[in-house]
Every structure is written in structure tokens, then in C-alpha cells.
C-alpha positions as CSV (number, residue, x, y, z in Angstrom):
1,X,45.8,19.3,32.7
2,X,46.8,22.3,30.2
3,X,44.0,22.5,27.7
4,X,44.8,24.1,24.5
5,X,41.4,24.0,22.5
6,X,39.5,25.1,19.4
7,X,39.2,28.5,19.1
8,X,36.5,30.4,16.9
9,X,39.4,33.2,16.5
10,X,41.5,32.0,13.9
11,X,45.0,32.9,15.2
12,X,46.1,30.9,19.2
13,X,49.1,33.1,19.8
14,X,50.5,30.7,22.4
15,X,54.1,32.9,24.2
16,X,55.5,30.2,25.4
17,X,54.8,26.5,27.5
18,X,57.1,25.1,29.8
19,X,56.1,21.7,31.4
20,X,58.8,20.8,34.2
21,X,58.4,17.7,36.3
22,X,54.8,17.5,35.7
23,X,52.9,14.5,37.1
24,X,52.7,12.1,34.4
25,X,48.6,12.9,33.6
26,X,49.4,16.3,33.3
27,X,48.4,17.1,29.2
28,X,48.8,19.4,26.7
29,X,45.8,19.3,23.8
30,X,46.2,21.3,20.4
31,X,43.3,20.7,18.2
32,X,42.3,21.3,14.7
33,X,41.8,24.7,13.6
34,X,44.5,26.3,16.0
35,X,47.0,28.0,14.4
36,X,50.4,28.8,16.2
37,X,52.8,31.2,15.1
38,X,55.8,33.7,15.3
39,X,56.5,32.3,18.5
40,X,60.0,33.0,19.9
41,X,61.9,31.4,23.0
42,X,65.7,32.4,23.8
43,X,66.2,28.9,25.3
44,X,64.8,25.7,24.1
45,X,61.6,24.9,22.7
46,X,59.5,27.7,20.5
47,X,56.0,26.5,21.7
48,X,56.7,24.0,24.4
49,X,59.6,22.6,26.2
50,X,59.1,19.4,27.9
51,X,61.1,18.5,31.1
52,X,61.5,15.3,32.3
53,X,58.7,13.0,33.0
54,X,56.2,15.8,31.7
55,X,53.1,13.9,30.9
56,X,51.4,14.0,27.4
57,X,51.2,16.3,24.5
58,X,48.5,15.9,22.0
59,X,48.3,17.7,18.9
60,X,45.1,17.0,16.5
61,X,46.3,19.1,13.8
62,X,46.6,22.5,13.8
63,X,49.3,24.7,12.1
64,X,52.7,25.4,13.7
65,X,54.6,28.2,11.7
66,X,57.1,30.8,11.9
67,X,58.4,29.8,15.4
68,X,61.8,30.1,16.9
69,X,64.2,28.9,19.3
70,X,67.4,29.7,20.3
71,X,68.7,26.3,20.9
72,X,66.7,23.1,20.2
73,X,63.4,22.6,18.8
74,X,61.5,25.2,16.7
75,X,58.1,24.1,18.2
76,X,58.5,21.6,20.2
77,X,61.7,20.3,22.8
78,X,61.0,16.8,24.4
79,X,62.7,15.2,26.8
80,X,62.9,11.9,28.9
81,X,59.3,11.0,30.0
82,X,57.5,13.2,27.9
83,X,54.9,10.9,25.2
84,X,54.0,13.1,22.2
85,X,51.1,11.9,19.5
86,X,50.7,14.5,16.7
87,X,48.4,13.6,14.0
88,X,47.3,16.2,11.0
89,X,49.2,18.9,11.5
90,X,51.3,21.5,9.3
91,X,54.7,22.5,10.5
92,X,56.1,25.5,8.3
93,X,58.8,27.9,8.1
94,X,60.1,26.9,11.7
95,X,63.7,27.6,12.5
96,X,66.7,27.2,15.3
97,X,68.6,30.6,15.3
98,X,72.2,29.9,14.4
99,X,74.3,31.1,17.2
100,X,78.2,30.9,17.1
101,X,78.7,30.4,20.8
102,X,77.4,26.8,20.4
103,X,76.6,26.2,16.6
104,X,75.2,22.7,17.8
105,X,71.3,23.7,17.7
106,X,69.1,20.8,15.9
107,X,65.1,20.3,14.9
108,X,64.1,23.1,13.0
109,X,60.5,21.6,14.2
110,X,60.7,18.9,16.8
111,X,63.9,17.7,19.4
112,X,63.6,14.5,21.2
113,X,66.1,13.5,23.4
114,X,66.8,11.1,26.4
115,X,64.4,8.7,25.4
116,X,61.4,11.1,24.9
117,X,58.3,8.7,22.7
118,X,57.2,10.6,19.7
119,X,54.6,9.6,17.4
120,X,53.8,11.3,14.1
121,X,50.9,10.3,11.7
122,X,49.7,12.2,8.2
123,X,52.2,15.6,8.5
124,X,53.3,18.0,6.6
125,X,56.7,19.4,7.3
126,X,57.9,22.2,5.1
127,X,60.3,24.7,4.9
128,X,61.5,24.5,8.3
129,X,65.4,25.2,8.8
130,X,68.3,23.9,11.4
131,X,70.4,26.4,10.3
132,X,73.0,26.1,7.5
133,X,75.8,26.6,10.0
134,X,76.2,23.8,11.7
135,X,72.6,23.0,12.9
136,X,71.1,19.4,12.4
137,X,68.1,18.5,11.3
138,X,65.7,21.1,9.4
139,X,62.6,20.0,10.4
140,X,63.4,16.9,13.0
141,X,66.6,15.9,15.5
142,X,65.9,12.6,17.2
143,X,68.3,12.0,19.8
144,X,68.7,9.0,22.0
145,X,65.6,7.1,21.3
146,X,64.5,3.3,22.3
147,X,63.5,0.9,20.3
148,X,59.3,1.8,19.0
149,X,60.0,5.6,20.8
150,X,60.2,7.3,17.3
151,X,57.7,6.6,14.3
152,X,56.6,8.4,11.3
153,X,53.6,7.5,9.0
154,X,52.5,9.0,6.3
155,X,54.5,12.6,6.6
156,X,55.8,14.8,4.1
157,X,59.5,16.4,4.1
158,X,59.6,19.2,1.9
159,X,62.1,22.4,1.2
160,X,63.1,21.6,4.9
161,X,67.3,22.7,5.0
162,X,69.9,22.1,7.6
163,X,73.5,21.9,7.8
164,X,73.5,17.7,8.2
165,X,69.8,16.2,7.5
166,X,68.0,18.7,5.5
167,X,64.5,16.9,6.9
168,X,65.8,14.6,9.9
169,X,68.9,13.9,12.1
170,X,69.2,10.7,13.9
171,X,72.0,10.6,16.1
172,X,73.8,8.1,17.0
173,X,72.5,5.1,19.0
174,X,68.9,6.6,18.3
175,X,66.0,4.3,17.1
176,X,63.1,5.5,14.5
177,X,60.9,4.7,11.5
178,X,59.3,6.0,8.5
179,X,56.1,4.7,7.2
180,X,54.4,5.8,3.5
181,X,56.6,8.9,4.2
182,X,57.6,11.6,1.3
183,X,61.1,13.5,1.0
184,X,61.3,15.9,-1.8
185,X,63.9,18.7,-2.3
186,X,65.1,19.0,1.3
187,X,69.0,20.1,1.2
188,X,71.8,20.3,3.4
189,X,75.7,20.2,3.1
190,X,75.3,16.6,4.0
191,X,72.3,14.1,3.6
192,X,69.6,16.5,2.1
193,X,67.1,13.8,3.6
194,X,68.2,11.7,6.4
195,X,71.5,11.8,8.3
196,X,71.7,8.6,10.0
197,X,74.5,8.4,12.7
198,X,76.7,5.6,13.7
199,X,75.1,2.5,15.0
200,X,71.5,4.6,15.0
201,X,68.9,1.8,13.8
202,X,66.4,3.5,11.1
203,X,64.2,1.5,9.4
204,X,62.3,2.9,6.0
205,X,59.1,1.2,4.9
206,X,57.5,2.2,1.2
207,X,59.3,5.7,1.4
208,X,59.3,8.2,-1.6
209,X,62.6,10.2,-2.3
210,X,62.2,12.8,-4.8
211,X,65.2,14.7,-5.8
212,X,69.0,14.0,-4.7
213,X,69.1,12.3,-2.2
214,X,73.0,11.4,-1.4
215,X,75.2,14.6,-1.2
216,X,78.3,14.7,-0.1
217,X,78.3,12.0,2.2
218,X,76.9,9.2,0.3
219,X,77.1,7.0,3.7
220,X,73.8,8.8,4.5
221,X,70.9,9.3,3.0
């Protein structure tokens, strides 16, 4: 078990957690009041990268902001295995560094991939970027998720920028849903909100759009 836990300071200055091939009770807890910022990793993963089969990460609000990667995931990178439940907190001004070697990176925020199960409930992502140049996904990438792995309830996208799905990229094959959730004046070169790829299954329930939604792609949203 990795405790993260309420601090009286305000500031957790949190360099970097890696979880690789962690038994599957092994658990990361971020709680409310924690704040977690300017964090930088050359690889993937700001804050924490999950490996395969990594346990549990538990985030009870708490503000993420300013963090970077180099690759995938802002904050967070999770992989096959790894369940994620994050309720209440603020992601902000979190960004993948646009490198022209690869010019792929995605999840300004969050990356899932391989199946990863990520749950988020009462959010706030703003003004996180995927990078203009090619990146996917400002503030979310979901990758190759199963059927119930990816849901969203009651989050707010907002000012979040990327070069395809200004808020969230789901690639192709990928499985998620939105609940109650809000997209306002996120932009990218195509689908400012949502870029849905082929044969991904999304489903929308009582969403709010606010602002363009279609640009230049209008197959997307």
C-alpha cells in the first residue's frame, strides 16, 4: 500500500510514482485538500504511471495542476490491470510536451490503455493541452477500453486544446460514457470536444455542449 494522505501543508509536491507489477491490493490514496503540481516526467505519466496489473488508485479530490509528461498522460498513465476511481478533483493546466520524434503523445490529463478501468465522478477538467501538433486528447486519451471500463458522470471539459479531441480521444475499438457531463469552448483542429474513432462505442447521456462543437471533421464531435 502507497498512502498518499491529507496534509496540513497546503502544497504535496509528489516527483514522481511508478507502480510496476504491483500485487493487485497494492493502492494509491490522494485525498482532499492535496494539491499536486509542476510535476515533470521525461517518459510517461506526470504523477503516476501504472504498469500492468498495478492495483488501485484512489483520488478523493484534490487538485492536479501544471504537470508534464513527455509522452502520455499529464497526470496520470494507466495501463492493463490498473482500476482508477477519482471523484472531486480539479485537473488544470496539465500538458504532453510536443516532441517531433514521435508527435503521437495523447491525455493532456489522463491515458488509459490496454483495458485499464477508469471511473470519473463530479470533475473539473480545464485548460489541460495534448499539444496542437499532432497530440490527441487535451485533457483525456482513452485507448482500448472494454465495455463498462470507462465512465464519466457529472465532469466538466473546459478551455481543454488538442490537435484531434480538444477535451477527449477515443480511439478506435475503445468503449466509454458520459453522464450529466459539460463541454464548453474546448478546441482542436478536429472535434473541439470528442474525437470518436472508428468502430469506438461512446454513448452520451443528458450532455451539455456549449460552443462549436463540429469543426472540421463534422464525423466527430
Amino acid at each position: 500500500c502507497v498512502p498518499i494522505k491529507y496534509l496540513s501543508a497546503a502544497v504535496l509536491t509528489v516527483k514522481k510514482i511508478i507502480l510496476m507489477d504491483a500485487n493487485v491490493n497494492g493502492t494509491v490514496n490522494i485525498y482532499e485538500g492535496v494539491k499536486i503540481i509542476n510535476n515533470w516526467s521525461n517518459n510517461d505519466g506526470g504523477v503516476i504511471r501504472a504498469q500492468n496489473n498495478s492495483g488501485q488508485i484512489n483520488i478523493y479530490g484534490g487538485l492536479f495542476e501544471g504537470n508534464k509528461s513527455n509522452n502520455h498522460g499529464g497526470v496520470l498513465r494507466l495501463n492493463k490491470g490498473t482500476i482508477t476511481v477519482i471523484n472531486n478533483a480539479v485537473f488544470r493546466d496539465n500538458h504532453v510536451a510536443y516532441n517531433e520524434a514521435t508527435a503521437s503523445q495523447s491525455g493532456g490529463a489522463i491515458k488509459t490503455n490496454d483495458g485499464a478501468s477508469l471511473t470519473v465522478e463530479n470533475c473539473t477538467f480545464q485548460a489541460n493541452n495534448g499539444t496542437r501538433n499532432g497530440g490527441l486528447g487535451g485533457a483525456v486519451s482513452i485507448t482500448n477500453t472494454t465495455a463498462e471500463n470507462a465512465v464519466f458522470k457529472n465532469c466538466t471539459f473546459k478551455d481543454n486544446q488538442a490537435a484531434e479531441g480538444g477535451a477527449v480521444t477515443v480511439a478506435s475499438g475503445s468503449w466509454v460514457s458520459f453522464e450529466d457531463c459539460t463541454f464548453e469552448d474546448n478546441t482542436a483542429t478536429k472535434a473541439n470536444d470528442i474525437r470518436i474513432g472508428g468502430s469506438a462505442n461512446t454513448t452520451i447521456i443528458s450532455g451539455k455542449f456549449v460552443g462549436e462543437i463540429f469543426n472540421n471533421d463534422a464525423s466527430k464531435i
